[in-house]
N, C-alpha and C positions, 0 to 999 in steps of 0.2 A: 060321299062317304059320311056316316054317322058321326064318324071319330072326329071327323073335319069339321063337319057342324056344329058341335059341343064344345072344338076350341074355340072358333071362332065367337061364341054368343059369349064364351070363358073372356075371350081377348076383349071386345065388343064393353064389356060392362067394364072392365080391369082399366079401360082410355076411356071411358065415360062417352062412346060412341055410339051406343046403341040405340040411340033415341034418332043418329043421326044419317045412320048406314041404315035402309032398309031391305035391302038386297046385295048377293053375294053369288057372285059367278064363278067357275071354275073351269082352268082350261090345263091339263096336264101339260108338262116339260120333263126334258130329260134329265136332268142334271138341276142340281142346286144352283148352278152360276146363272141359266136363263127365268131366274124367279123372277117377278115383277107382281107390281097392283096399279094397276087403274082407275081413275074416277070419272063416274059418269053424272054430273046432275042432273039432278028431277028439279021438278018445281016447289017442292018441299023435303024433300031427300034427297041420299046418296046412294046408287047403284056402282059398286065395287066388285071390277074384278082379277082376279087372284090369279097369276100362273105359277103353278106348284110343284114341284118335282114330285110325282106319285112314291113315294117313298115313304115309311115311318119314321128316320133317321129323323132324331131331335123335329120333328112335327110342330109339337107347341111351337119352338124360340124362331121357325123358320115361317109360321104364321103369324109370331108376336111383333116379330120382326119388319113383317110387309106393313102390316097395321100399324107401325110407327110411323113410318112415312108420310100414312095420310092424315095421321094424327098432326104432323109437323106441318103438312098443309093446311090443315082447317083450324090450328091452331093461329090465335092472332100475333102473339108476342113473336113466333117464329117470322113472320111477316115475308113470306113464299110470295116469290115475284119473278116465273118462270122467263121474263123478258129482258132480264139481268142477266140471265147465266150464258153461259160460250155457246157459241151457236155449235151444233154439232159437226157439221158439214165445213165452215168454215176454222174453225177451233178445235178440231179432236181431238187434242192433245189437251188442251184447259177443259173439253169437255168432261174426256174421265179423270182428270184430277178432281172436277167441280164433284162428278160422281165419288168419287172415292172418300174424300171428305164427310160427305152426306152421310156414305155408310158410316165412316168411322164412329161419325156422332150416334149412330143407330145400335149400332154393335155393342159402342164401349157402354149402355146406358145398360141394354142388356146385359150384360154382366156386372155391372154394379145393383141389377135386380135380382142377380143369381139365374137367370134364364138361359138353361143350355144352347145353344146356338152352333150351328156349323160354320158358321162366321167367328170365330172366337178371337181373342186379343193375336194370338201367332200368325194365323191363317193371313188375319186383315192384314198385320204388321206385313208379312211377308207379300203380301199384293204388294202394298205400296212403297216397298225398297225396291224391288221388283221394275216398278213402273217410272220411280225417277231412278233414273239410271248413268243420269248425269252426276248425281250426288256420290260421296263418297257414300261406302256405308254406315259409318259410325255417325255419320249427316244426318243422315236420311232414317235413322233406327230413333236419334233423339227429337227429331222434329217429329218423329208418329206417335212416339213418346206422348208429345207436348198436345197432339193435335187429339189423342185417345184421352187426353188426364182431365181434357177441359171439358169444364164443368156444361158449359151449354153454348148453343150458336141460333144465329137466324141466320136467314137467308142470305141475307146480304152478307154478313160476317165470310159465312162460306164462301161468297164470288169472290170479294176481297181477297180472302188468303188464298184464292184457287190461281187469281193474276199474280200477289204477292208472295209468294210464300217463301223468299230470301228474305225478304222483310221480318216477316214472322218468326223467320227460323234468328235472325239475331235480335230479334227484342224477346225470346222467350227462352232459348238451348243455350245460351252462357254460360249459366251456370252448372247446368248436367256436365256442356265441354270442358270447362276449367274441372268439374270433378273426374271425367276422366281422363284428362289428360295427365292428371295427379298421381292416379291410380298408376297408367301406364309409365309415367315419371320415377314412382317411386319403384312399382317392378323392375325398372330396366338397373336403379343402382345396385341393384341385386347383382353382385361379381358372376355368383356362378349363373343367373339367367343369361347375362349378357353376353360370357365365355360360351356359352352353349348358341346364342346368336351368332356366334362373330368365327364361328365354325364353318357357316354355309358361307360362299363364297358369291353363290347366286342373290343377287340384290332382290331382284321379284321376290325369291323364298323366303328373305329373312323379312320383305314386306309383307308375306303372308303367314310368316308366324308371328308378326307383331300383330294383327290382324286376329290372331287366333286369340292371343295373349291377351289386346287389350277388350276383347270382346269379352272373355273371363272374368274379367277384373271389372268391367262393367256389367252386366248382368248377373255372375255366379257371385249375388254377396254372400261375402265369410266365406268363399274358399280360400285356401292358402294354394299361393303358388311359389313354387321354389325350383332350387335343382340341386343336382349332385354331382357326383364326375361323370358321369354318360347320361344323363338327360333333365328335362323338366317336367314336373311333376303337377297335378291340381289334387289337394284334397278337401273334403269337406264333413267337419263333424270328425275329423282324424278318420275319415273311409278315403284311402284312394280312388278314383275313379276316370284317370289322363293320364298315360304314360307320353312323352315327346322324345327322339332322339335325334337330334342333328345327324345328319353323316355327311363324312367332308367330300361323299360326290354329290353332292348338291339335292338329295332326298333327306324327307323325313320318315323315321317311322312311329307312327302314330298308334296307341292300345288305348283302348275305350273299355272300361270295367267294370262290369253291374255289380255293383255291391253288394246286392240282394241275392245274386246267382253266382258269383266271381265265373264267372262266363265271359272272355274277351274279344274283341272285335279288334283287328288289326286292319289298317291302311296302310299304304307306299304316300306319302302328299311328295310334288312334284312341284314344278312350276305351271302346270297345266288343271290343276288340281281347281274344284271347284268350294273355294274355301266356306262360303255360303253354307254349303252340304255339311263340311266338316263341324261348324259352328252351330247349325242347327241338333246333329246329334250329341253334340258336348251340353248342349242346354238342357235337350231330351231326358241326359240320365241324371243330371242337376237338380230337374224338376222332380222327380220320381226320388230321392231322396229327400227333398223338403219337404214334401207331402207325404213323407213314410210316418 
């Protein structure tokens, strides 16, 4: 495709790689998740090839993206030393953490360029809570945190933190933890938050609406959360937009409110209830207000 060629010579001069890549192959893929690039050396060049998901969707940032990689390869300071990292077969577990890492480094850089990407900061964040599963959540969201904000990595950094990364996570998430554990500290002296807690009798549910709550108070800055005599509330910019009600058979009922449409979405949360889900639509319409 034309279009493909035009980014690429685009991306090619943008990494100062085009003296170095002299060739450029292309192998369709289904989906965005089986993309990859390849490198073949020549005797005086590089023969690169591409697996692309034949699609339009974000084009540039999903080619800008594979070209980072090998940028990070042939780059010296990165100091790429494929005989460091987890063997795959033996390691599969350290392997795609080792993977996952790499991306983030690839991702977050991309958006700190402004380059659209279908990998974007949520996408990745949610692979990699996803993937360590042993972590809590509010663990595992400030360590991706830590691992997307940083500034740069080599190779080796990346195997390090791929065997370490309990290490990492207390020389670097201390202080995000102590900020929010603040947050959810000073939420809970709230009478009426906490009388509306101590309603549900089910322990799991009142750990999933702490869960709800302090994920709010951590990401949604400048909401106000509060309650009244039947439920708790999130607003933000004085728009409502989180209705919560305890009820003392051990559900919640949860309303989600576009502020832009006052059009509501109603839940039952439950003990079975996949709070992830719930959390991620409560950000959803947090986001779409701060960028209004």
């Amino acid at each position: 495709m034309a279009d493909r060629e035009s980014i690429i010579q685009e991306v090619l001069s943008s990494l100062n790689l085009a003296d170095k890549v002299k060739k450029v192959l292309f192998e369709d893929v289904r989906t965005p998740w089986d993309e990859r690039a390849f490198i073949k050396r020549k005797r005086d060049s590089l023969e690169v090839k591409l697996k692309v998901w034949d699609d339009e969707f974000y084009l540039y940032g999903r080619i800008y993206r594979l070209f980072l990689y090998i940028y990070d390869v042939l780059r010296e300071e990165f100091r790429y030393d494929p005989k460091i990292a987890p063997d795959e077969e033996k390691e599969p577990r350290f392997r795609d953490r080792h993977n996952q890492i790499w991306s983030i480094y690839v991702d977050s850089r991309l958006e700190k360029m402004g380059i659209e990407n279908f990998f974007d900061r949520i996408t990745r964040r949610n692979i990699f809570v996803d993937s360590e599963k042993e972590l809590p959540w509010e663990e595992a969201c400030l360590i991706f945190d830590e691992l997307w904000n940083k500034e740069s990595y080599t190779y080796p950094e990346i195997t390090e933190i791929t065997y370490n990364l309990s290490v990492f996570a207390e020389k670097n998430i201390q202080v995000n933890k102590d900020k929010i554990e603040c947050l959810v500290n000073k939420l809970l002296t709230q009478k009426g938050v906490l009388k509306q807690i101590e309603r549900l009798s089910s322990l799991d549910l009142r750990k999933s609406l702490n869960e709800i709550l302090s994920f709010t108070a951590y990401k949604c800055k400048d909401t106000y959360i509060s309650a009244n005599y039947y439920g708790i509330y999130f607003t933000y910019n004085k728009r409502l937009y989180v209705e919560l009600i305890p009820a003392e058979d051990n559900t919640i009922f949860l309303t989600i409110i576009d502020p832009f449409t006052n059009k509501t979405v109603s839940n039952i949360i439950t003990e079975n209830t996949d709070i992830k889900v719930i959390q991620d639509k409560i950000y959803g319409i947090y986001k779409m207000m701060v960028h209004d």
